[in-house]
N, C-alpha and C positions, 0 to 999 in steps of 0.2 A: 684126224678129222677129214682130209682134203684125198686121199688116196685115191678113194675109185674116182674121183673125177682127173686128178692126176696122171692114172694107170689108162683113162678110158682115151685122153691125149696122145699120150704111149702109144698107143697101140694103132689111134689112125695115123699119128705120122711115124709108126715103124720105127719110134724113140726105144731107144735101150733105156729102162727103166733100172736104176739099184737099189733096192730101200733097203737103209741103213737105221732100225730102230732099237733098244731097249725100253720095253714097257715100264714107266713110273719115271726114265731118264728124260732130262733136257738138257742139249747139248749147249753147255755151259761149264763149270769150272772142271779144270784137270784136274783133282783132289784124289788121296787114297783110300778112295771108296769103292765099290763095284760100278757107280753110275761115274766118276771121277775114270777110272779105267778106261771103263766106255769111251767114254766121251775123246781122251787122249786116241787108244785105237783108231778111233774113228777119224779124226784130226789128221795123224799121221797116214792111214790109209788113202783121206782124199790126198791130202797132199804130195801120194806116192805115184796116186792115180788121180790127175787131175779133172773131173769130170765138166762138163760142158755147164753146168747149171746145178748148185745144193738149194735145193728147196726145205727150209727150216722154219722155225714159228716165229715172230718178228717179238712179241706183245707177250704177257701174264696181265690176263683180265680176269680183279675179281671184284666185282662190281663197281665201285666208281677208283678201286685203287689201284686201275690199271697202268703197269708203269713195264721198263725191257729193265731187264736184268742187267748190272754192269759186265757181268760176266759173257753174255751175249754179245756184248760191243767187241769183246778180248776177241773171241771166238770168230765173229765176224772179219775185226780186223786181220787175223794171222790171214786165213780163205782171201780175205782182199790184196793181200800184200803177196800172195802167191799167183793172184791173177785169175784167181777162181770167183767167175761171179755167183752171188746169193739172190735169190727169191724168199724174203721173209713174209710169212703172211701174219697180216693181226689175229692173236685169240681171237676166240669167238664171245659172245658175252655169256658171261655165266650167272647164272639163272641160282637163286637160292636153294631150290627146291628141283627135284624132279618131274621133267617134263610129263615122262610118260604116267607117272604115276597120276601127276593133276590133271592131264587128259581124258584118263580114266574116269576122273571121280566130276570131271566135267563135262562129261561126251554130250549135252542138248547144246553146252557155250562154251567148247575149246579157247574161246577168246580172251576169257575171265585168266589162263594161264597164262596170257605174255603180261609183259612190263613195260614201261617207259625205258626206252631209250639212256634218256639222260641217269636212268637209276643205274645200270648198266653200265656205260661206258665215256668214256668223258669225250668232251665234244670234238676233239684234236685227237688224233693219231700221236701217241707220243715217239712213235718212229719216226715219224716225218722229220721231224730237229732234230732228232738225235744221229740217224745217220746220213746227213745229206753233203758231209765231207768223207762218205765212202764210197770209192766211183764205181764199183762191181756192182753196188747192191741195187737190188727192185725192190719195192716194196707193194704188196697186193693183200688190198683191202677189201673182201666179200662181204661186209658189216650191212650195206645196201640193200641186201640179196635176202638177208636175216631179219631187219628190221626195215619200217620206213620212218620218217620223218622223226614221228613220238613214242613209236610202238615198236619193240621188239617181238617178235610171234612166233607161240608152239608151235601152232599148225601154220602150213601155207598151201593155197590149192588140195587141201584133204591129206597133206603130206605131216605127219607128223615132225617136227625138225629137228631134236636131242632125242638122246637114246639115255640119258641121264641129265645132269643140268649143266653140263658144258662140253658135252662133245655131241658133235652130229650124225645125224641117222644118215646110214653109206646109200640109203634109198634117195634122203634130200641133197647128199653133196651128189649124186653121180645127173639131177639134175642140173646141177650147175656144171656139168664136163664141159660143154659148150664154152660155158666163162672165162672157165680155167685152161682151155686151151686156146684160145684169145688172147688173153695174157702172154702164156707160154711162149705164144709166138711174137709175141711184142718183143719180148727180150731175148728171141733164138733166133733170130729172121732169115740165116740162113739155113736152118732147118727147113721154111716154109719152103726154099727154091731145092731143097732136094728132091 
């Protein structure tokens, strides 16, 4: 989701960037699996190579039965207990249906494609409880940026905003680079004095 606004950060403060992904994986359980594989590599890697900041997904939202993996807490925890702080961002809300597709078939009222809010996503972060006895971790919530108040929205400023029904078009995240390196610097601050 959050890349180009992440890499566009990067790049004005001269951040060494690693992106450490497999597609369809969440780094969660070490099992023997390919994504179980993954996941261990990766593990071991950071914690061979302690990196300044892992930016990972905080949340699994799908529509009001948005809740974090326990597996996620494990994963978190090991990264915390080595001194590696985490930036977990909340999913995003996932939308039933494809964006693009009902934009399409609604191009006079794009509007008619968002949703309530509240159908979407529950009114608490379920991150917030859940790790607020891990001292490494941020947590960073763009839900704001997606939705207001009632409305979650396809479109914003003529921006279309999923590229499918839960993941984000790199055209709307890379407006929010601004946000996301706001943040970035909340929790690296000595990065900002370099």
């Amino acid at each position: 989701h959050w890349f180009s606004a992440v890499q566009a950060a990067a790049v004005t403060n001269k951040w060494d960037l690693q992106v450490i992904v497999k597609v369809t994986c969440r780094y969660e359980q070490i099992i023997d699996t390919s994504c179980g594989r993954w996941v261990g590599n990766t593990e071991q890697y950071l914690l061979d190579n302690p990196p300044d900041l892992v930016i990972t997904t905080a949340t699994v939202g799908s529509k009001r039965q948005e809740r974090i993996p326990e597996s996620y807490l494990e994963r978190w925890n090991v990264l915390n207990d080595a001194g590696i702080p985490i930036m977990a961002i909340r999913d995003t809300p996932w939308f039933p249906y494809s964006i693009p597709a009902c934009v399409d078939e609604n191009r006079s009222d794009p509007n008619v494609c968002s949703m309530n809010r509240d159908e979407l996503l529950l009114e608490v972060n379920p991150a917030i409880a859940a790790t607020e006895n891990i001292d490494n971790f941020h947590l960073a919530d763009f839900t704001d940026y997606l939705c207001d108040d009632d409305r979650c929205h396809a479109v914003i400023d003529n921006i279309v905003t999923y590229r499918d029904r839960d993941h984000l078009t790199s055209t709307f995240v890379s407006r929010l680079a601004p946000v996301m390196e706001e943040k970035l610097l909340e929790i690296l601050p000595s990065a900002a004095e370099e």
